[in-house]
C-alpha positions, 0 to 999 in steps of 0.5 A, a space after each residue: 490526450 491531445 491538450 496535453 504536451 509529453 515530453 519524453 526526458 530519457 528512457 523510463 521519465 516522461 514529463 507532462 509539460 507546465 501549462 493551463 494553470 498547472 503550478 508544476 510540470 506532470 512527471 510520469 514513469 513510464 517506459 515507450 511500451 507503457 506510455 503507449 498504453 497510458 496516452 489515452 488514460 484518465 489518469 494523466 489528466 489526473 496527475 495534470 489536475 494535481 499539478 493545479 493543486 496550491 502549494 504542490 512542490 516540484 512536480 505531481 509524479 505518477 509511478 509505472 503502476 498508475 491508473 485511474 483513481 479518485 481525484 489523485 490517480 492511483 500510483 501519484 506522488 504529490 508533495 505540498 509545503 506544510 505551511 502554505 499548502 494542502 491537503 486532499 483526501 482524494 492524495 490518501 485515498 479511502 483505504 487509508 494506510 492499504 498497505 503490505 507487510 512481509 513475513 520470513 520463515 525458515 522453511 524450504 519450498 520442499 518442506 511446505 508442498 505436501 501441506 500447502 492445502 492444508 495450511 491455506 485452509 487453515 489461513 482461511 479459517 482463521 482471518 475473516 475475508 470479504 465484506 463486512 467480515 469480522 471475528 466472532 472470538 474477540 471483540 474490541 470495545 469503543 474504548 480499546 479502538 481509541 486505544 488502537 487508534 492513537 498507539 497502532 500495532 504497538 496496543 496489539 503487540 502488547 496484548 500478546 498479539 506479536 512478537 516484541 521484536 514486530 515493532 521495530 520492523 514496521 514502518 513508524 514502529 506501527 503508531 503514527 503520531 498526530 492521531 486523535 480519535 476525537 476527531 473520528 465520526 461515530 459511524 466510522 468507530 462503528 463500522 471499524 470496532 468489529 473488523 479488527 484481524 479481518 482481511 476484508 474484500 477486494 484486492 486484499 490478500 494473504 500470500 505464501 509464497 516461495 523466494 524464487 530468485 536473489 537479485 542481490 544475496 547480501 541484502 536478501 541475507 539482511 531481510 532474512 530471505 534464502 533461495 526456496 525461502 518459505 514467505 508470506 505477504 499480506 496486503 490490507 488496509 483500515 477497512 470500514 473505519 477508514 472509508 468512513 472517515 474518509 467519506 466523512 471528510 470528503 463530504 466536509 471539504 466539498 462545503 469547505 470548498 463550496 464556503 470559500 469559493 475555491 474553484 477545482 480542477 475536479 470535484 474529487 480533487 477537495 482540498 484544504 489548507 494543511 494548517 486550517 482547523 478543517 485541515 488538522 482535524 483530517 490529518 489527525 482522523 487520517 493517523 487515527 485510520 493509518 494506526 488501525 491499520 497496522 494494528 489489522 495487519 498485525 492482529 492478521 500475522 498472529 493468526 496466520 502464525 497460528 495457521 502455521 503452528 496448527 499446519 507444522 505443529 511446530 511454534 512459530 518462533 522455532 521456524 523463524 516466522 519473524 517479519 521482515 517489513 510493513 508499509 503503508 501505500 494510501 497516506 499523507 505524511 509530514 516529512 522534511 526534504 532539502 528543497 532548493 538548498 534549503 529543508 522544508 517540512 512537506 506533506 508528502 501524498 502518496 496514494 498506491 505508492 510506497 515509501 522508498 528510503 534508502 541506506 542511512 535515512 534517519 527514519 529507516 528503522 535502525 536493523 536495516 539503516 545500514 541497507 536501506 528500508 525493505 520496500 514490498 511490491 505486490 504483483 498479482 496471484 498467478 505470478 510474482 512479486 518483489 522485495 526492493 529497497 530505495 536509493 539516494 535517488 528517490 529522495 531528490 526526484 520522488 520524495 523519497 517513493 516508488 510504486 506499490 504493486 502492479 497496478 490494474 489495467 481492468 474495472 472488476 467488471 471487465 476481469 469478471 467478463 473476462 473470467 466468465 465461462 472459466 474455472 479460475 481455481 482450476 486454471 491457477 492450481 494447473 500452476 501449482 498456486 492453491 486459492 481461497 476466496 469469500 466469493 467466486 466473484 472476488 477470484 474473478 474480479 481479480 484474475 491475473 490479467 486484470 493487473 499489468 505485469 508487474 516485473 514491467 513495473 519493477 523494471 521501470 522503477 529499477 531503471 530509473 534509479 529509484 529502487 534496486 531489486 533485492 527478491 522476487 517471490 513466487 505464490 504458492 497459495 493465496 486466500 483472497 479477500 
């Protein structure tokens, strides 16, 4: 990394120093420890070439949980202005809208451990995992899936798939505005029309878990977490339909690229002006994926309350099994800042990052707008994650934006090599944590130590200002895509 100036600006900031054609100086979060580890990493190149991008306002940020991704790295910030910048499909990412959302219950960690086998069974059995997986018991049409595209979790909802209350506790009520199916491949609408209610494979996973700890009771009280808390996390994103659309855009902007003789920093980094015909159309298909995934992760909770009405013989309403919050990680949204005294509407990339609102932001939905938006930090299956909310901070430093969970320090190969000759079921049941996987390979490929700890990460984020931590949680038992 020796072409590249660090500067270290305080304790958890590092800024990547304006030079060789970048428009805006790199901003890292990063504590000493971390920056050590990341001095020789592709993804500060990564967050550098960002900064060349046009129209990218400030600076291209990366969270503590950076790694290597395509184009952007995983765990980047990158505003651009919406008039006379960019969008990047690389800034989103395949897994469109990959996010998480938060479930509560009034269950005690007591009442659960006699049965936790059971119900991660019973999880098991009822939401498809790994690739290409999908539901033989419902089937959606091509016209449903246009349906599902423009209105998201709000089309599931009220086909009876949710609790009416859902809606108001996911981030953009579920539907983003802006979607148009019309602008969706008919390869994508093929792999995506079947995979609706399905989990998919890789990092994705359904978590039940505990409240192990309470950084901050009154707003733990507002989210509906109690110490020994019964909860569930579930983390997936727009599956088939979303690579595809992403594939097929990446594919257009490499002739858009190619036709007007831009020149890129990287190849992947393909970008075209926001407000150009090519630039709607994506943004438009991007919603399309973003709605689809929301719609998956609540067809996703309507089978795990089953699950549990199955495990407990007792109705999901009566053990108070209501979500708390859901968030997208891998997007692009039009969003307004005061830039320089003045407001601007920009185009906010955040690619394994998370939106971080705080107290009395008008996009904050109106049950938490007087503590701030729930923002839900996935660590690994061997140990915690965490339930944060946003500060003023973040609004004038990170677009409003933290970290999204951990972040990986191993490909899947290096953690499949680490695994060999191990019994990894075996190794987290030692510690009380019950997995389920589609394959032996996909529990390999994501052991615990192929992720950095993710309390590091959350430390960072909380000692720079940007979140303060509300909960930790602990996993009980996990069924991995």
């Amino acid at each position: 990394m020796s072409e590249m100036k660090l500067k270290k600006i305080d304790a958890f900031r590092w800024q990547i120093q304006q030079e060789n054609g970048m428009n805006v100086p790199g901003i890292v979060y990063a504590d000493d420890r971390m920056m050590e580890e990341l001095r020789n990493d592709e993804s500060l190149k990564q967050v550098r070439n960002v900064a060349m991008l046009p129209g990218i306002i400030y600076a291209s940020i990366a969270m503590p949980d950076i790694h290597t991704g395509y184009g952007f790295p995983i765990g980047g910030v990158a505003a651009f202005d919406s008039t006379e910048g960019i969008i990047s499909p690389g800034g989103v990412g395949y897994d469109i809208n990959c996010g998480v959302r938060l479930l509560r219950t009034n269950l005690n960690r007591e009442e659960i451990k006699p049965i936790i086998e059971k119900l991660v069974d019973s999880v098991f059995s009822n939401v498809p995992s790994g690739v290409g997986s999908h539901r033989k018991d419902i089937r959606f049409s091509r016209a449903d899936l246009d349906l599902v595209s423009v209105h998201g979790a709000k089309n599931i909802i009220s086909r009876g798939f949710g609790f009416p209350e859902d809606e108001r506790r996911i981030e953009e009520s579920g539907a983003i505005s802006g979607a148009d199916p019309e602008n969706v491949s008919q390869r994508a609408k093929e792999r995506g029309h079947d995979q609706l209610g399905t989990l998919g494979s890789g990092n994705h996973f359904i978590e039940i878990g505990f409240v192990e700890d309470i950084y901050d009771p009154e707003t733990a009280q507002a989210f509906g977490l109690f110490q020994n808390g019964i909860t569930v996390l579930i983390h997936t994103g727009s599956r088939g339909f979303g690579y595809q659309i992403c594939d097929d855009y990446i594919r257009t902007l490499q002739n858009y690229s190619y036709k007007h003789g831009i020149t890129l920093p990287d190849r992947q980094l393909v970008w075209t002006y926001f407000k150009s015909k090519e630039g709607q159309k994506y943004f438009s298909a991007m919603n399309s994926a973003a709605n689809f995934a929301f719609a998956n992760r609540q067809l996703i909770t309507h089978w795990v309350r089953e699950s549990f009405e199955h495990a407990l013989g007792r109705k999901a309403q009566a053990i108070g099994m209501n979500l708390v919050y859901d968030v997208a990680h891998n997007i692009a949204k039009e969003e307004k800042y005061r830039i320089q005294g003045r407001e601007r509407m920009l185009i906010v990339h955040r690619k394994g990052a998370t939106r971080a609102f705080p107290a009395g932001h008008p996009d904050v939905p109106e049950v938490y707008r007087s503590t701030g938006q729930p923002v839900l930090i996935p660590g690994d299956m061997g140990r915690y994650s965490y339930v944060l909310v946003g500060t003023e901070r973040t609004l004038t430093e990170t677009f409003g934006t933290v970290c999204h969970g951990a972040g990986r320090v191993m490909s899947r190969g290096q953690a499949v090599r680490a695994a060999k000759d191990r019994q990894i079921l075996r190794e987290l049941r030692g510690k009380n944590i019950i997995v389920r996987g589609a394959t032996r390979a996909t529990i390999n490929e994501e052991i615990p130590e192929a992720y950095k700890d993710v309390s590091r990460v959350v430390d960072i984020v909380a000692g720079a200002g940007l979140a303060k931590k509300v909960a930790k949680l602990h996993p009980l038992g996990v069924v991995k895509g």
